[in-house]
C-alpha positions in Angstrom: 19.1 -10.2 -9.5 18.0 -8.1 -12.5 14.4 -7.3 -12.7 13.0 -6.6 -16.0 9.3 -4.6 -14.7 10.5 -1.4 -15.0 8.6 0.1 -18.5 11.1 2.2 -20.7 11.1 5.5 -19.4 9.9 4.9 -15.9 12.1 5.7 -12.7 10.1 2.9 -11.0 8.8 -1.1 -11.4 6.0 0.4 -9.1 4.0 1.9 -6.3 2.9 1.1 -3.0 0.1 3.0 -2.1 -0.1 4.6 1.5 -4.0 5.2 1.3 -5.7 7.2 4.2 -9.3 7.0 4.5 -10.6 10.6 5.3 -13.1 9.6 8.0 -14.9 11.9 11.2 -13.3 8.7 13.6 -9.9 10.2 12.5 -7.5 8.9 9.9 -7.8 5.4 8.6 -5.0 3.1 6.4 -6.1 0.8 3.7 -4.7 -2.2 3.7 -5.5 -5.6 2.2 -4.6 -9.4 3.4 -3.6 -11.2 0.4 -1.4 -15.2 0.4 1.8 -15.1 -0.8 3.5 -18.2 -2.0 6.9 -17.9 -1.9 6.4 -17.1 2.5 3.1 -19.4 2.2 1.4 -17.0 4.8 -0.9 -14.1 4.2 0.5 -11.2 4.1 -0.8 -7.6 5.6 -0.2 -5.6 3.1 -0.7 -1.6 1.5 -2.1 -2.0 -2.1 1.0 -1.8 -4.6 1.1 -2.4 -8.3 3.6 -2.7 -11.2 3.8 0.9 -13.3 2.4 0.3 -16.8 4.2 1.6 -19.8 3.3 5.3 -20.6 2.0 5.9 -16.9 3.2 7.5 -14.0 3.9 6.3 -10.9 0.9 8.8 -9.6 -1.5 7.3 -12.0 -0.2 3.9 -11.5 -1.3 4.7 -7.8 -4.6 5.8 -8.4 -5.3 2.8 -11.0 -4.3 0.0 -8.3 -5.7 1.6 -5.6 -9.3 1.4 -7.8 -8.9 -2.0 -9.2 -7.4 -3.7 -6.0 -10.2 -1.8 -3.4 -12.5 -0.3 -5.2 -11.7 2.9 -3.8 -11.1 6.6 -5.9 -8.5 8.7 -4.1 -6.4 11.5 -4.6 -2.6 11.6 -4.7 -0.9 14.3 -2.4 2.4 13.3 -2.1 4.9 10.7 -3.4 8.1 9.4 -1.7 11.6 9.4 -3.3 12.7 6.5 -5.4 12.7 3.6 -2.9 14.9 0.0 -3.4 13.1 -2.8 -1.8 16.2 -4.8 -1.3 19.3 -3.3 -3.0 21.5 -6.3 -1.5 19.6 -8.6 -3.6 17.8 -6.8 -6.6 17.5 -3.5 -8.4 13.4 -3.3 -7.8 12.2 -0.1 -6.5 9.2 1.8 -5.7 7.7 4.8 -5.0 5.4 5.0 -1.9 2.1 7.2 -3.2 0.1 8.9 -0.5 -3.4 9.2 -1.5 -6.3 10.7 0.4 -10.0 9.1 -0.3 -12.7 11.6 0.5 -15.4 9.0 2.3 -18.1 11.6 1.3 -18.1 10.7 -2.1 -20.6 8.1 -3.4 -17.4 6.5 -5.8 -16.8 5.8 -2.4 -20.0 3.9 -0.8 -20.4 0.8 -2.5 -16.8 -0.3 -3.0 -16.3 -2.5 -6.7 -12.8 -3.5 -6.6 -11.9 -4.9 -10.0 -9.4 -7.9 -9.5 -7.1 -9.9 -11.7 -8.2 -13.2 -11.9 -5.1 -14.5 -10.0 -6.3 -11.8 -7.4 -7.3 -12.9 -4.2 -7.5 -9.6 -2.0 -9.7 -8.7 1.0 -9.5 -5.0 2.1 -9.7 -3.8 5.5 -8.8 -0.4 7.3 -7.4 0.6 10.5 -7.1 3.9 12.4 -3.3 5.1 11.5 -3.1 5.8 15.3 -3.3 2.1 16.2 -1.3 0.6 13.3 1.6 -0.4 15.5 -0.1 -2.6 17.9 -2.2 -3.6 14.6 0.8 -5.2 13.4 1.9 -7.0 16.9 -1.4 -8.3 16.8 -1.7 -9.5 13.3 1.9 -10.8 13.8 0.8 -12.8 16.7 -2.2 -14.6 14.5 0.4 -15.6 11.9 0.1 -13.1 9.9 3.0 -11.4 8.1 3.8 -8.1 8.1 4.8 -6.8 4.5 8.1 -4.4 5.4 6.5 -1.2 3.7 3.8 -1.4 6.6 5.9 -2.4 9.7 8.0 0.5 8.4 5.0 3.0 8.4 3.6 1.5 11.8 7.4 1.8 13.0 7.7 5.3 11.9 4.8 6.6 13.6 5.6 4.8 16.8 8.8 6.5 16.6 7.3 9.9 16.5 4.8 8.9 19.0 7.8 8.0 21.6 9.7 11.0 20.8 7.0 13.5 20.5 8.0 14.3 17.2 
């Protein structure tokens, strides 16, 4: 299947934001629970967004990350061009690490600025624990959205082989 949501001139249809929460607890991962029809389950999910035209994929990041949490971060590092599903359409993604300095008052009083078709709620949870996170939200119903297990799986990976 074709998608047509990449903007002329872009690399990517869009971003998925690997958001870390700068906090004295240690590192925490946005993420957001948000119902998705076509599994009817809610999902756990990293916020992600569709790149507008004239934008990068870096301020596409930034953008989503405000109007889907609320929070203002600051990109560090972005992945290589990544295809969601290349046996069954040509979307892809970049994955946009962005740190969020928690000592910021942008960053107190969160105002997330959703679409009106929006129905998010944001949550975080210590990047050390984000494996078992996902076992456990798996075992309430929840599903996993594969950019996260594939995150949690990664670190448990390095974890196991002290990487």
């Amino acid at each position: 299947m074709l998608r047509q949501t990449r903007p002329k001139g872009s690399d990517v249809d869009g971003v998925g934001i690997v958001a870390i929460l700068q906090k004295p607890s240690g590192p925490e991962l946005v993420l957001q629970k948000q119902f998705r029809p076509p599994i009817n389950k809610v999902v756990i999910e990293v916020p992600a967004g569709l790149v507008d035209a004239g934008e990068t994929a870096a301020q596409s990041a930034v953008r989503e990350l405000r109007e889907e949490t609320g929070y203002h971060g600051d990109v560090v590092e972005m992945s290589p061009v990544m295809f969601n599903d290349p046996g069954f359409c040509n979307t892809n993604l970049n994955m946009v690490h962005v740190t969020v300095d928690m000592s910021l008052p942008e960053n107190q009083n969160l105002k997330p600025e959703l679409e009106e078709n929006e129905f998010i709620e944001v949550f975080s949870t210590p990047l050390k624990d984000l494996y078992a996170e996902c076992k456990r939200f798996e075992s309430e119903g929840y599903a996993i959205d594969a950019r996260v297990g594939t995150l949690a799986e990664g670190i448990e990976i390095a974890r196991r082989w002290k990487l």
